[in-house]
C-alpha positions as CSV (number, residue, x, y, z in Angstrom):
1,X,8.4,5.6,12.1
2,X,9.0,3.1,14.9
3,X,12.8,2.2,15.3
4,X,11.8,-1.7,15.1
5,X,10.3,-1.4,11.7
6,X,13.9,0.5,10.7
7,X,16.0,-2.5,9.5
8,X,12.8,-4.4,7.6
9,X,13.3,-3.6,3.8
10,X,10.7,-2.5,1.6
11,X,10.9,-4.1,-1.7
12,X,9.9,-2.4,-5.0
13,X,8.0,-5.2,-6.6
14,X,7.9,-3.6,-10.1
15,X,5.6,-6.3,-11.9
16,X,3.0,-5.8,-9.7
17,X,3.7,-2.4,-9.4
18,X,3.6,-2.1,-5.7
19,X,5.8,-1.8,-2.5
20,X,5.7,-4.5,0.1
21,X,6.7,-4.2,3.4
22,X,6.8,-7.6,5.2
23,X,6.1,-7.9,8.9
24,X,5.8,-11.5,10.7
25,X,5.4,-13.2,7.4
26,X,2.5,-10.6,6.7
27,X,2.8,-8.5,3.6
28,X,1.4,-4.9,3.8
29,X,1.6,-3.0,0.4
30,X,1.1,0.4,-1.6
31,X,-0.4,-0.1,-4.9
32,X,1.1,2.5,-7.2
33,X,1.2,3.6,-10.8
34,X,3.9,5.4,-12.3
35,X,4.0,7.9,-15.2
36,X,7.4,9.7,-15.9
37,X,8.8,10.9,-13.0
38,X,5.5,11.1,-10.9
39,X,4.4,8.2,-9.1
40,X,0.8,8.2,-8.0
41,X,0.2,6.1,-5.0
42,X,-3.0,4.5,-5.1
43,X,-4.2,2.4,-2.4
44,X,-2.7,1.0,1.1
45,X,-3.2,-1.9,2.3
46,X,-2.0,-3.3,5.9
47,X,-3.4,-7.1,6.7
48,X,-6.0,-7.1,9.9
49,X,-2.8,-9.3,11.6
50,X,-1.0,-5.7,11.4
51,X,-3.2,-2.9,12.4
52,X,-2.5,-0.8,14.7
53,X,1.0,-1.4,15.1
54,X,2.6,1.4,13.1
55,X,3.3,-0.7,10.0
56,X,1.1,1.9,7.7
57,X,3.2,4.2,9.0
58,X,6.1,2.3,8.2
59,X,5.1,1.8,4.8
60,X,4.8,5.0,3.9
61,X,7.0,6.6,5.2
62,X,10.3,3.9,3.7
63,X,8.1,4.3,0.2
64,X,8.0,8.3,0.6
65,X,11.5,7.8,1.5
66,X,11.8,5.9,-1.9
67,X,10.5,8.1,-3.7
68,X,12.6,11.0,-2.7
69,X,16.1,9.3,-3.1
70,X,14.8,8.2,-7.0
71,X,13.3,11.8,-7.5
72,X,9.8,11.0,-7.9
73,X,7.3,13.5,-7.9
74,X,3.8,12.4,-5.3
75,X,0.1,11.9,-6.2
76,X,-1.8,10.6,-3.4
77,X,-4.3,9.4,-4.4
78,X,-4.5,7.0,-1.5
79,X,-6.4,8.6,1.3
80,X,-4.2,7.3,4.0
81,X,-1.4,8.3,2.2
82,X,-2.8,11.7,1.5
83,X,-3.6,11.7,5.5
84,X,0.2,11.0,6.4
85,X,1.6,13.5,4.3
86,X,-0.9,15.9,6.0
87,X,0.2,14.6,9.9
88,X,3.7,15.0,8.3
89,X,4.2,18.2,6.8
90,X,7.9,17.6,5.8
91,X,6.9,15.7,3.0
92,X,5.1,17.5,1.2
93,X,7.8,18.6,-0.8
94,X,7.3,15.5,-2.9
95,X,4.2,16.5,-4.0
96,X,4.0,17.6,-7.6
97,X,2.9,21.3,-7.9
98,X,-0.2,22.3,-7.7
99,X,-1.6,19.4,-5.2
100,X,-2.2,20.8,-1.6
101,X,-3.5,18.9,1.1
């Protein structure tokens, strides 16, 4: 992750069950549902103001980051979260057993 996304928090909003990353005023957000201790991530979104500035990546990564200091198991259902775990082979020890990518 970029170090200037770093110190920009990502916020658990719980009733809409999503995490929202906020970048000039813009909200990017993963859309997740969770079940136990398995959180499927569902679908990314990053606002046409924030593409191609890393902030996907951001996203990601502080809500992989998440997951692993609450001990949540990872579904990715999300293809570009499925495709980040895949560039980023560390994480893949989230995943719950028996999904490979």
């Amino acid at each position: 992750m970029e170090a200037i996304f770093e110190d920009i928090p990502l916020t658990n909003n719980e009733v809409s069950r999503q995490f929202e990353l906020v970048v000039d005023n813009i909200k990017a957000k993963i859309e997740y549902d969770l079940q136990k201790d398995r959180m499927f991530l569902t679908h990314t979104e990053v606002p046409p103001a924030l593409e191609g500035k890393g902030v996907g990546n951001a996203i990601v990564e502080k809500t992989l980051r998440y997951m692993e200091e609450n001990n949540l198991k990872l579904v990715p259902l999300c293809p570009f979260v499925a495709a980040y775990v895949k560039k980023h082979p560390e994480w893949k020890r989230l995943l719950v057993q028996g999904i490979s990518l």
